[in-house]
C-alpha positions in Angstrom: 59.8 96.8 98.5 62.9 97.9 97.2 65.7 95.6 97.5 69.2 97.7 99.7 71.9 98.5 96.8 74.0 96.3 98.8 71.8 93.4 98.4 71.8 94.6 94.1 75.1 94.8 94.2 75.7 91.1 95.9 73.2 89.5 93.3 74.7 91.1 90.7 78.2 89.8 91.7 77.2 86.4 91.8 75.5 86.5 88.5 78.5 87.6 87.4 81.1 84.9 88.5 78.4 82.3 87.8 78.9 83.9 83.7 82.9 84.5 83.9 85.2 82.1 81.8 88.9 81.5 82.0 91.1 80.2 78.8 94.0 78.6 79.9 96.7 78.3 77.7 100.5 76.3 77.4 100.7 72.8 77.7 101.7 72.9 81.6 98.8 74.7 82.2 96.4 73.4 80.1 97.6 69.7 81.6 97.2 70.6 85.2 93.5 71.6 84.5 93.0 68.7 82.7 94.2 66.3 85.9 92.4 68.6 88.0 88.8 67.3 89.4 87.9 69.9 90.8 88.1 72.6 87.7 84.8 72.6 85.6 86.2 72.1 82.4 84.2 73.3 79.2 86.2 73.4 75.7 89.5 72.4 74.9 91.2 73.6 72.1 94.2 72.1 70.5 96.7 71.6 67.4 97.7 67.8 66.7 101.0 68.7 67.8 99.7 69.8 71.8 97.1 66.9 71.2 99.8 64.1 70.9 101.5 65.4 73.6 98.3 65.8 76.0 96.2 62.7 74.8 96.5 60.4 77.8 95.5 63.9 79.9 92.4 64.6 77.7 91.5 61.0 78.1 91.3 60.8 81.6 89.4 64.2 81.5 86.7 62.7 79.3 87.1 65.6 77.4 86.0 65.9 73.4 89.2 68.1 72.3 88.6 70.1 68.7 91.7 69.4 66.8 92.7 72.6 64.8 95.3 73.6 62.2 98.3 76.0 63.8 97.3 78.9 61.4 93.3 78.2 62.9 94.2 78.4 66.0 91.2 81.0 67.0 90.3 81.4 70.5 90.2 84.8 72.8 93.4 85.1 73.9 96.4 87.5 73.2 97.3 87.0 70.0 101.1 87.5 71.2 100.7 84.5 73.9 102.7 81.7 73.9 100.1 79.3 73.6 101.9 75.8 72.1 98.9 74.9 70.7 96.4 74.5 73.6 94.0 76.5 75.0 91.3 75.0 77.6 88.0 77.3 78.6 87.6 76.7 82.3 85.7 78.6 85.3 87.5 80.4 88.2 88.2 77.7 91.0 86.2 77.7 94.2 88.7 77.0 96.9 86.0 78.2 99.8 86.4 81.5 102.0 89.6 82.2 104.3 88.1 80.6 107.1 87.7 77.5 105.6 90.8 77.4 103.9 93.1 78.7 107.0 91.3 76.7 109.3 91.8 73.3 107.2 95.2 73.8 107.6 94.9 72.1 110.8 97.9 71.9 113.9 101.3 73.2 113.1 102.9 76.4 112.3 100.9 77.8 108.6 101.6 80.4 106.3 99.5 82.5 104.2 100.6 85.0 101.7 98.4 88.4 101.3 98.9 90.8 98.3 97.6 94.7 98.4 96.7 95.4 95.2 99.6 93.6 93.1 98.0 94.2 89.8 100.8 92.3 87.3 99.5 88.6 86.8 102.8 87.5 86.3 104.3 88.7 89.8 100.9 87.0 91.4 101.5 83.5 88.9 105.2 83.6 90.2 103.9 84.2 93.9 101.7 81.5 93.6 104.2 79.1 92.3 106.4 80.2 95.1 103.6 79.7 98.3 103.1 75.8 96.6 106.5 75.7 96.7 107.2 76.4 99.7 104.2 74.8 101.6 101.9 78.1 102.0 98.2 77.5 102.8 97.0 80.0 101.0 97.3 83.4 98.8 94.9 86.2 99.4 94.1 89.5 96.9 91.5 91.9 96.9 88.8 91.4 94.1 89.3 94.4 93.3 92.7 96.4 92.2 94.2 92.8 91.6 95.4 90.3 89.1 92.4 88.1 88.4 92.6 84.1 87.5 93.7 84.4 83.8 95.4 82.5 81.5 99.0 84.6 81.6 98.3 83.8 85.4 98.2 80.5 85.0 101.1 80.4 82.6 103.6 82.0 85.2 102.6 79.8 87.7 102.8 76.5 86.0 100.3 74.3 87.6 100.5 76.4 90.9 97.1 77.7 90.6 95.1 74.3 90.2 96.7 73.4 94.0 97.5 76.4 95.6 94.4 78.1 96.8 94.1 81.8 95.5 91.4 83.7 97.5 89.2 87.0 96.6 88.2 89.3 99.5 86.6 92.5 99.3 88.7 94.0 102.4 92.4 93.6 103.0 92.5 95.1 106.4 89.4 93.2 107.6 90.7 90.1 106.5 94.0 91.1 108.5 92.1 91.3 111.5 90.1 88.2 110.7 93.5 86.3 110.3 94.7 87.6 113.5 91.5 86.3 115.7 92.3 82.9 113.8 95.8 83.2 115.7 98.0 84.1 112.6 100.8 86.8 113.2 100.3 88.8 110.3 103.7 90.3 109.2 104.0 93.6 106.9 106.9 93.5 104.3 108.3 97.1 104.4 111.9 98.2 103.1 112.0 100.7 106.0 111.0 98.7 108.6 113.7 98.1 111.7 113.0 94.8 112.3 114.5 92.1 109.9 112.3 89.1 108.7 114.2 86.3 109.9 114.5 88.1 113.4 110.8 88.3 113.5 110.2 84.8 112.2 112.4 83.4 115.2 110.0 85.1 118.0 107.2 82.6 116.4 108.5 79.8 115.7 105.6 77.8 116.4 102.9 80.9 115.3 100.7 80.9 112.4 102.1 83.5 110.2 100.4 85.8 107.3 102.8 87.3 105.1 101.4 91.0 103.9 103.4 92.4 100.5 102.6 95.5 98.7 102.9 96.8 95.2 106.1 97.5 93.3 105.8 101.4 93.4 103.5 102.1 96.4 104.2 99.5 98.3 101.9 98.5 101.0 99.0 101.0 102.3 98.9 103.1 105.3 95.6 101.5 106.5 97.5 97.8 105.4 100.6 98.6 107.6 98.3 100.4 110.6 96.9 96.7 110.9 99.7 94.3 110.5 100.6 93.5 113.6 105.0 93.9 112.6 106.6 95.7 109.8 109.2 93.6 108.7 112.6 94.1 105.5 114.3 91.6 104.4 118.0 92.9 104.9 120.2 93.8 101.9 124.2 94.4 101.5 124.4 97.2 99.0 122.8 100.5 98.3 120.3 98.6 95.8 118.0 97.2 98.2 114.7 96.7 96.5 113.2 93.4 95.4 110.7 92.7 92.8 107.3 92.2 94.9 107.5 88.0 93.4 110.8 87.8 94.2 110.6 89.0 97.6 107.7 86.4 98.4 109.4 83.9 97.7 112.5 84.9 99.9 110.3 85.8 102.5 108.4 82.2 102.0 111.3 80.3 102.4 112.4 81.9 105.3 109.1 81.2 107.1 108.9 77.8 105.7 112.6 77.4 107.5 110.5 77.6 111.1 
């Protein structure tokens, strides 16, 4: 019997992560995955240089490291990366689904972070950086129309992504409305709004809150906002009142970490 293209298109997914690679690169990065048991770690490329400065790291990770001359440093990444002489071949981390990850969080008053289709992986390694920071349970994009785990991802978020969980889901607005049965307020970040963020933020004070922000450009979309259960701004004193979508996260962030 002929297998539902649903049921194709799910086995061909996993065959598909089970195949994907990452290359890490930057000595931040490159360390954090090395001190990181739970990243499955398969080749390690490095300069004398990076392998002075990483060699207690490597060590512990029981790695074999191939030692390489600067102008031999040859591994798939941009050539125009800022790679200090390290590069590490990983596979995507497997932090669990939203439900296990939300729900671990225990008692107390969590935050999660969701992104509609933020596309730049240095606005998502920034946001990332920012939710460790500032205690966030979690960071949620689409799989698709989103920044995937890469190395300039990793680079912006310097060591963020080996802690801070960075979930894949294949519906924003479901996920919303999963969130909300979990008991999270799920707040909409929207320059038009009427309500301020802080204002918001004070009405549930001991909530669960999901912070939703859209796209530079677009901004969040109309099914995104229809869902939400607020739209929320975060106030600004002059005519200039837009905030890159990293930037705003991590105001936003640190006023919900403030409840």
């Amino acid at each position: 019997m002929k297998k539902p293209k649903w049921v194709v298109e799910k086995e061909q997914h996993k065959r598909k992560a089970a195949a994907t690679t990452v290359w890490l690169f930057g000595l931040h990065a490159v360390r954090d995955a090395l001190r990181n048991p739970d990243r499955e770690k398969l080749k390690l490329v490095v300069t004398k240089n990076a392998y002075d400065k990483l060699a207690e790291d490597i060590a512990k990770s029981g790695m074999d490291p191939e030692i390489v001359e600067p102008r031999k440093f040859d591994v798939p990444i941009d050539a125009q990366s800022v790679h200090q002489g390290a590069a590490l071949e990983v596979k995507p981390l497997a932090w669990g689904s939203v439900e296990e990850v939300c729900l671990a969080a225990g008692e107390g008053m969590p935050t999660v972070v969701l992104l509609d289709q933020v596309t730049d992986p240095h606005n998502v390694g920034a946001i990332l950086r920012s939710a460790e920071v500032f205690g966030a349970e979690a960071v949620i994009a689409t799989a698709r129309h989103a920044a995937p785990e890469t190395g300039a991802l990793a680079k912006t978020a310097s060591g963020a992504l080996e802690r801070q969980p960075y979930l894949r889901v294949r519906n924003l607005a479901d996920t919303i409305v999963q969130l909300q049965g979990m008991g999270f307020v799920c707040l909409g970040l929207d320059g038009t709004a009427d309500v301020e963020l802080d204002d918001a933020l004070t009405q549930m004070s001991n909530m669960p809150v999901a912070l939703v922000m859209g796209a530079e450009g677009p901004g969040l979309r109309q099914k995104t906002k229809e869902t939400c259960d607020a739209l929320v701004k975060i106030p600004y004193k002059r005519d200039f009142g837009s905030l890159n979508v990293s930037n705003a996260a991590a105001v936003a962030l640190f006023s919900a970490s403030k409840r």
